[in-house]
C-alpha positions as CSV (number, residue, x, y, z in Angstrom):
1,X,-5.4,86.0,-39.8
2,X,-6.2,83.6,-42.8
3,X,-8.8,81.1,-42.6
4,X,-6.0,78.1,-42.7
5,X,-3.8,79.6,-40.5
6,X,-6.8,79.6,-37.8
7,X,-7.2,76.1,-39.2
8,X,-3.7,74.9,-38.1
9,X,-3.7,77.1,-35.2
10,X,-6.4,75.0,-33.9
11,X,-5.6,71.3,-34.7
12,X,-2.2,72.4,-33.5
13,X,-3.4,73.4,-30.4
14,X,-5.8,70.6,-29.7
15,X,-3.4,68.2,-30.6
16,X,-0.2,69.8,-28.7
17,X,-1.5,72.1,-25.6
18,X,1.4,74.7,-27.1
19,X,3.4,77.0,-24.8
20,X,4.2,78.8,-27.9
21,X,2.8,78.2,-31.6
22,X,3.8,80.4,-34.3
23,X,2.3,80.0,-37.7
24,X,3.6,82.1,-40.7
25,X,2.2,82.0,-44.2
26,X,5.0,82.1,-46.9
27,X,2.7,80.9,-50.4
28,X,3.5,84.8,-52.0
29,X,6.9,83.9,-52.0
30,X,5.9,80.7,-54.0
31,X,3.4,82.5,-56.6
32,X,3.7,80.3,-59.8
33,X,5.1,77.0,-58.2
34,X,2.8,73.7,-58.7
35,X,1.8,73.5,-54.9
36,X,0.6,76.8,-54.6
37,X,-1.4,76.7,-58.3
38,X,-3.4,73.8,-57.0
39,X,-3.9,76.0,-54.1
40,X,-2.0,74.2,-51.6
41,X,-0.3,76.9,-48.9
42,X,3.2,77.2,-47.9
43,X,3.8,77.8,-44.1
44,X,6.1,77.6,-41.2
45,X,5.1,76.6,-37.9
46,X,7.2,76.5,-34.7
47,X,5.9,74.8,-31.8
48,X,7.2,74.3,-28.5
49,X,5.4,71.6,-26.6
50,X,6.0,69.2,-23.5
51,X,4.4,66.4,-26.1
52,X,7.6,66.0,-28.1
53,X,9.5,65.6,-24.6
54,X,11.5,61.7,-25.6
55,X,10.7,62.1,-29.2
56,X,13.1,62.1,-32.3
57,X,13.0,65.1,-34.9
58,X,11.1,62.7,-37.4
59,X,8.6,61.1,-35.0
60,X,7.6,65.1,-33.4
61,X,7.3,65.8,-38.0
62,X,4.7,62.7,-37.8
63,X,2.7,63.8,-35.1
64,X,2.4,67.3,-36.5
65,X,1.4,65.6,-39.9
66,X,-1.0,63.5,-38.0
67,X,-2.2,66.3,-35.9
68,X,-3.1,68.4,-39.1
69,X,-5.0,64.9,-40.7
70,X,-6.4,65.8,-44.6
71,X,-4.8,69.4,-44.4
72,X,-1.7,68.1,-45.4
73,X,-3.4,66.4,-48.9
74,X,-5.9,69.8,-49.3
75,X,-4.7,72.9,-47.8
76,X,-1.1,72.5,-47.3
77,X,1.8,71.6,-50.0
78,X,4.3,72.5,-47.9
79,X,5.1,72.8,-44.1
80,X,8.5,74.0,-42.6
81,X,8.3,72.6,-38.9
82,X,10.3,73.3,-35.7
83,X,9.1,71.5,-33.0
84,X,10.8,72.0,-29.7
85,X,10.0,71.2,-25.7
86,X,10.2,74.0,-23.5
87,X,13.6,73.2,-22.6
88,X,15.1,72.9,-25.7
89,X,13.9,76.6,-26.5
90,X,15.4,77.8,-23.1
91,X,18.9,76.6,-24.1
């Protein structure tokens, strides 16, 4: 597992208590674009948390952003979220 992946894993975590957090890395399939030249990563992270339980699709976005703080300006140029409760993923 990549260093930033571990990286998300773990603000993600601590930020979320995750049932389920899946992190996938998708910056070969961007070799050449901007983001990934000034090394920012491409990824797409599914969590399913109890946190987002009353929230809107935009609000759950801004905690994640918030959650992974200076990643988003260093280590990340672009990040595909799905963030779910428990019982959203059930049905």
């Amino acid at each position: 597992m990549s260093e930033r992946i571990e990286k998300i894993r773990e603000k993600l975590s601590a930020a979320f208590s995750p049932e389920q957090l899946d992190i996938i890395d998708e910056s070969h399939l961007h070799t050449g674009h901007p983001g990934a030249r000034s090394g920012g990563g491409h990824f797409v992270a599914t969590i399913v948390s109890t946190e987002f339980a009353g929230k809107n699709m935009l609000q759950r976005h801004r905690m994640v952003y918030d959650a992974l703080g200076e990643m988003m300006n260093t280590d990340i140029h672009a990040l595909s979220i799905k963030a779910l409760t428990p019982e959203e993923l059930k049905s």
